[in-house]
C-alpha positions in Angstrom: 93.6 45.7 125.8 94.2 48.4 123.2 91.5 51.3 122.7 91.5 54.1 120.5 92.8 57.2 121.7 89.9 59.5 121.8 91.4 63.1 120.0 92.1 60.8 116.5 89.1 59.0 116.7 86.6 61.8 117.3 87.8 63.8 114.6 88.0 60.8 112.1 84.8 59.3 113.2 82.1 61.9 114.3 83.7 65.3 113.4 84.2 65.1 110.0 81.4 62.7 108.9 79.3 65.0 110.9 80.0 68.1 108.4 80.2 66.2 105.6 76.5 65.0 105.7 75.6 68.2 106.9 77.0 70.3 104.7 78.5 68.4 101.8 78.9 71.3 99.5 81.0 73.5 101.9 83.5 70.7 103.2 84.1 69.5 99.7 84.7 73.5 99.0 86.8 74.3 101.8 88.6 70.7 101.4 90.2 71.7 98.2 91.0 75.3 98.4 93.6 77.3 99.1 93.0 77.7 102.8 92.0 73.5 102.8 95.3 73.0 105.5 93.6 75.8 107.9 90.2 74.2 107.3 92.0 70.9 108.6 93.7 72.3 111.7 90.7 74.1 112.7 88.7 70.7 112.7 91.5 68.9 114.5 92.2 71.7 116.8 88.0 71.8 117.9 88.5 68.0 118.3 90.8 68.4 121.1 88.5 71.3 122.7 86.3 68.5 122.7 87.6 65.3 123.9 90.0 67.6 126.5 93.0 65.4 125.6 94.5 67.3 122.2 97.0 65.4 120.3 100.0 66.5 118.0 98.6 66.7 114.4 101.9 65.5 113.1 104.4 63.0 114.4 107.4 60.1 113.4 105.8 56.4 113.5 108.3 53.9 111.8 111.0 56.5 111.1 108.5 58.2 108.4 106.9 61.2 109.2 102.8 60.9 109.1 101.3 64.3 109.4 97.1 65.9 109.1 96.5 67.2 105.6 94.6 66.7 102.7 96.3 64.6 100.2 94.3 65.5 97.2 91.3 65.6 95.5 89.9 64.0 92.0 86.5 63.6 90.3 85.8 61.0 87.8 82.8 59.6 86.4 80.6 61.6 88.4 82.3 60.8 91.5 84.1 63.2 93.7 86.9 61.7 96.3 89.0 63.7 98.6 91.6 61.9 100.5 92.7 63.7 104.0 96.0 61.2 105.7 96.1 60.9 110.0 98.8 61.4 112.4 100.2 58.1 113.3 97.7 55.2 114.1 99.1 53.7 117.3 95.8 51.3 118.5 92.9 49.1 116.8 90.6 51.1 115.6 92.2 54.5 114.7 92.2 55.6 111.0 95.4 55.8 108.7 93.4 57.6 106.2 90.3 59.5 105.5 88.0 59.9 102.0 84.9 61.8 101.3 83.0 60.1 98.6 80.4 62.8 96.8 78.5 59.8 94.5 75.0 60.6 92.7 73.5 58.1 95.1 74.7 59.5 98.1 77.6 60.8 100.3 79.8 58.0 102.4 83.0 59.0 105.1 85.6 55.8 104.2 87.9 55.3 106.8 91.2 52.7 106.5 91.8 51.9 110.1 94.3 49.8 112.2 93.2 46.6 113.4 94.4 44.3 116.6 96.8 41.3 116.4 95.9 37.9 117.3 96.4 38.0 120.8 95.4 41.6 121.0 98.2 42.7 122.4 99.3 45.3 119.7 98.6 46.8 116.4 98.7 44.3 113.7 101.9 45.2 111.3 100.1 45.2 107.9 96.7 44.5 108.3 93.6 47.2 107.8 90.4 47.5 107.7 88.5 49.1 104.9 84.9 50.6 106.5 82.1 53.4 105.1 79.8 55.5 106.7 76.9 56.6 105.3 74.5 59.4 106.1 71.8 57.5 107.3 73.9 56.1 110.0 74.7 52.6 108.5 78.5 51.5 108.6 79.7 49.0 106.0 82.6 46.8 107.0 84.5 46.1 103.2 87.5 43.8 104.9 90.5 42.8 106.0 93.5 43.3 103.6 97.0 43.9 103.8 98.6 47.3 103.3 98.7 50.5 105.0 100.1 53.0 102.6 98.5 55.6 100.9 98.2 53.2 97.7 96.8 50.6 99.5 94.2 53.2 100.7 93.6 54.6 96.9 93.2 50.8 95.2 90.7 49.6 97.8 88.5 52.7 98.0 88.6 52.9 94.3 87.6 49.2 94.3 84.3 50.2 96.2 83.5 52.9 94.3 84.4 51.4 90.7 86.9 54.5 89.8 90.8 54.6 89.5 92.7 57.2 92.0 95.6 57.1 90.7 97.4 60.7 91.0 95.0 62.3 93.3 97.9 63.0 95.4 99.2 65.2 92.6 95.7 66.8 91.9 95.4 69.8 93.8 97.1 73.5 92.8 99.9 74.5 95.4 98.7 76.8 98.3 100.4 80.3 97.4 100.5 83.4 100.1 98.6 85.1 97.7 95.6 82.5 96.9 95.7 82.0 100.7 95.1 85.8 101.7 92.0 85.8 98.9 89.9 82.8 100.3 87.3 82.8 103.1 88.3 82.6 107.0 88.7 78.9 107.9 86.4 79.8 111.1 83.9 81.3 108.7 83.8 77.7 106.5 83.2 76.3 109.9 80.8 78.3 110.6 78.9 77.1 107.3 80.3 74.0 107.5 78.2 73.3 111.2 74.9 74.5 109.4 74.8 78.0 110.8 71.3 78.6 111.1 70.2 74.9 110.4 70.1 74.1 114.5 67.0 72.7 116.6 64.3 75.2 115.1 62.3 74.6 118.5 65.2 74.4 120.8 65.2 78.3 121.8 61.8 77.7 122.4 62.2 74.9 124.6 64.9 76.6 126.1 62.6 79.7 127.0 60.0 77.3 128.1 62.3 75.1 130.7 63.8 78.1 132.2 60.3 79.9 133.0 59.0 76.7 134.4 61.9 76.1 136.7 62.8 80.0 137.5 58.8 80.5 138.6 58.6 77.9 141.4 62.4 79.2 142.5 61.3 82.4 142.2 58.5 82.2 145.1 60.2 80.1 147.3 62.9 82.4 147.6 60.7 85.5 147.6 58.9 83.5 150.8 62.0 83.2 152.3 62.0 86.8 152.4 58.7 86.9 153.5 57.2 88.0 150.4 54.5 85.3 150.0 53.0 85.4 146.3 52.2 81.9 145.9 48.6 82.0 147.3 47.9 85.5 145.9 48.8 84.3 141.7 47.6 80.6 142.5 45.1 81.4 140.1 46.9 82.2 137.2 50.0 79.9 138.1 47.4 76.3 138.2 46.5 77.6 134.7 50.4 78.8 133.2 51.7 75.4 134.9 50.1 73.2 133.1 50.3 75.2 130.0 53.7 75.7 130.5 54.1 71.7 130.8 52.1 71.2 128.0 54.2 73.2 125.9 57.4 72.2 127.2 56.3 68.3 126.0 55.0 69.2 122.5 58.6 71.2 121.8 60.7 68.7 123.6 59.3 65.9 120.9 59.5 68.4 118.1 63.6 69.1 119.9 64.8 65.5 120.2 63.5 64.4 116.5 65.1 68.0 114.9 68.8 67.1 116.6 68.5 63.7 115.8 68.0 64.3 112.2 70.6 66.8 112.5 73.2 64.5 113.3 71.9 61.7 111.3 74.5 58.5 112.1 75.9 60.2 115.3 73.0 59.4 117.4 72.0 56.2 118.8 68.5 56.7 117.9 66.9 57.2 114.0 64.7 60.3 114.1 61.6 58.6 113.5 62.4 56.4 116.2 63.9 59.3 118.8 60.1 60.2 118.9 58.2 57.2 118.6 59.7 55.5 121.5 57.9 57.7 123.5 54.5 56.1 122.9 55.4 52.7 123.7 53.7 51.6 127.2 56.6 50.6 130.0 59.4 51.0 127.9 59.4 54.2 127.3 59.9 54.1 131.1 63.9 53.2 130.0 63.7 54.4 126.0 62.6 58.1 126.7 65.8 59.2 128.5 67.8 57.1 126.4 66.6 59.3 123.8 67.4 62.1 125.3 71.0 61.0 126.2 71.0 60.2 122.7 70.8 63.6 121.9 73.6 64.6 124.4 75.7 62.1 122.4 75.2 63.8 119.3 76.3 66.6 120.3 79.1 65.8 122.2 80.2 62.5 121.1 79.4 60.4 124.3 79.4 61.3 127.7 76.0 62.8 129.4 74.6 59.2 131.5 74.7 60.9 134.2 73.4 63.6 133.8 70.6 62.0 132.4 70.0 59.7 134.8 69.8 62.2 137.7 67.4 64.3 135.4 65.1 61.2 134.4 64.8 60.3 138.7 63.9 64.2 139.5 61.4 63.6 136.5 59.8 60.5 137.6 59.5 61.9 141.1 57.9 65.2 140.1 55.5 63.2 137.4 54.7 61.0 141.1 54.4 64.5 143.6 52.5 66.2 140.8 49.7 63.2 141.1 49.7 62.9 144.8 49.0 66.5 144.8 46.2 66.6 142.3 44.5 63.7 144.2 44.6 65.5 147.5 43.3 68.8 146.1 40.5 66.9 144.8 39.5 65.9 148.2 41.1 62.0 147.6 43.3 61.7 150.1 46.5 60.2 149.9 46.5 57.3 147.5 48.3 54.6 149.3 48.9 54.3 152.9 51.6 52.9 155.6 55.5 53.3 154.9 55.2 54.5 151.8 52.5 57.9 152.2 55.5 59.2 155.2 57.3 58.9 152.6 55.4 60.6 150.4 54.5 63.6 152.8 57.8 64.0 153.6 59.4 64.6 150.1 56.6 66.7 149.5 57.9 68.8 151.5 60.9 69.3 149.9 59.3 69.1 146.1 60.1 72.4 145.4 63.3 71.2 144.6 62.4 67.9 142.7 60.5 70.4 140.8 63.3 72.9 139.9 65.4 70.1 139.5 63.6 68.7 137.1 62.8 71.4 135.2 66.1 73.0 136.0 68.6 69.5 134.7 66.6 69.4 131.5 66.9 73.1 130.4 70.5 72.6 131.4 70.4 69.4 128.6 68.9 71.2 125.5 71.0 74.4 126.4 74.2 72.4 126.2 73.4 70.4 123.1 72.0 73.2 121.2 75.1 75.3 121.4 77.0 72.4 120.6 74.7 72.1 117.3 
């Protein structure tokens, strides 16, 4: 079975919608300038950084050559529409051709993308796909049809959006040395175009937060291994600043997982409203809370991060169940359970020093990666 190559379809499908709805004003800007071909590369080029498998932006499919660039640009009625072309669409599911539609009711990403043959053993030979993406995530399949071309393209996104774009290809003003030498860094539109200061307000916060509450408990056990003991000494203080530190850490880590959600609106599995509110729900959020936070990961990076996650959300669960154990016995209660499971019990306490900086330690690791991936 065919599946998209990853370079083509990141770009197409999470790259560029990504900036549009971020930043419409600066992709449509940087789109249809004079340095609109560096813009392009740039993109295509951090799309390969990403997915670690970097494709040629231009090659021969069908003796014609199919190459990365923007086609053109028109506005009519109100509408804006820029059409960007792909390299060659080899497998189901990877796009032929790109527009950004700017409408008064919105922004969509349209994308005119192969499709499988009946067994599925290949590309079909004329049939595509029309689909939109919106910013709040929702995908809109508009069909089947024949034709692959760029006019093909032009007459069924036109169709959507009720305008002609006929001679968009001719639209835009050649790219001259000297128009290309006056315009803005394409790594400076980037720049803009990724929301420069709009990242996770909180997440340098959180970031602080996680690293003091993992670094402190690392921090005495290996000053004990020198035989500096300190724990007993600032117990005081620490069974005050641990729970305070916790307390924070939870407030910002809500306030962290709905900010990058909304962020990348449509590139998350989760809506922001609901990125927080499955937290609250009794037993599920057992399984919903570090799907959320893998959500987040996937925002960021496209996919990837299980895991991760999943060795994160087990050190959690187990420091959530050493932290009680230890409360109990401090209060004089004993050990909650007996048999099998308190050896158990007593014996990873022992070791939940590291549970603890794991935990602390994987999930600093998490909102570090994805904010400077933000």
């Amino acid at each position: 079975m065919l599946t998209p190559r990853e370079h083509p379809t990141f770009f197409a499908k999470q790259l560029i919608p990504t900036h549009t709805f971020r930043s419409v004003d600066t992709m449509f800007t940087e789109l249809t300038g004079p340095k609109r071909e560096a813009f392009l590369m740039y993109l295509w080029q951090e799309a390969g950084k990403t997915v670690g498998k970097p494709l040629p932006h231009v090659a021969i499919a069908d003796g014609k050559l199919s190459k990365l660039e923007v086609v053109g640009a028109l506005k009519v009625g109100g509408i804006e529409v820029i059409v960007v072309s792909m390299p060659p669409a080899e497998n189901p599911n990877e796009a032929v051709f790109i527009a950004l539609a700017r409408k008064p009711d919105g922004v969509s990403v349209f994308f005119l993308e192969r499709c499988a043959n009946d067994d599925r053993s290949a590309v079909h030979p004329t049939e595509a796909v029309l689909a939109e993406l919106r910013a709040d995530g929702m995908r809109i399949n508009h069909g089947f049809a024949a034709g692959l071309d760029l006019d093909a393209f032009k007459r069924r996104v036109g169709g959507v959006l009720g305008v002609s774009l006929d001679g968009i290809e001719r639209s835009l003003p050649e790219i001259t040395a000297a128009a290309f030498m006056g315009a803005a860094g394409a790594s400076a539109a980037v720049a803009k175009a990724g929301g420069g200061g709009a990242k996770p307000g909180v997440g340098p916060l959180l970031g602080v937060l996680l690293a003091l509450r993992a670094g402190l408990p690392l921090a005495l056990y290996l000053l004990g291994k020198l035989g500096i003991h300190l724990g007993m000494m600032l117990w005081p203080l620490l069974r005050v600043g641990y729970p305070a530190l916790s307390l924070g850490i939870g407030i910002c880590l809500l306030v962290w997982v709905y900010q990058v959600h909304a962020l990348r609106r449509g590139q998350a599995s989760f809506s922001p409203g609901m990125a927080v509110g499955v937290w609250f729900i009794p037993v599920a959020n057992m399984f919903l809370i570090p799907m959320t936070i893998r959500s987040a990961w996937k925002a960021a990076f496209g996919g990837g991060g299980v895991l991760l996650v999943l060795v994160w959300w087990l050190a959690w669960l187990m420091e959530i169940g050493l932290e009680t154990v230890r409360n109990m016995m401090m209060m004089g209660q004993g050990m909650p359970f007996g048999g099998d499971l308190a050896e158990i019990m007593m014996m990873t306490m022992n070791y939940g020093i590291f549970v603890e900086i794991g935990a602390y330690g994987l999930l600093w690791y998490i909102v570090r990666s994805v904010n400077e991936r933000l």
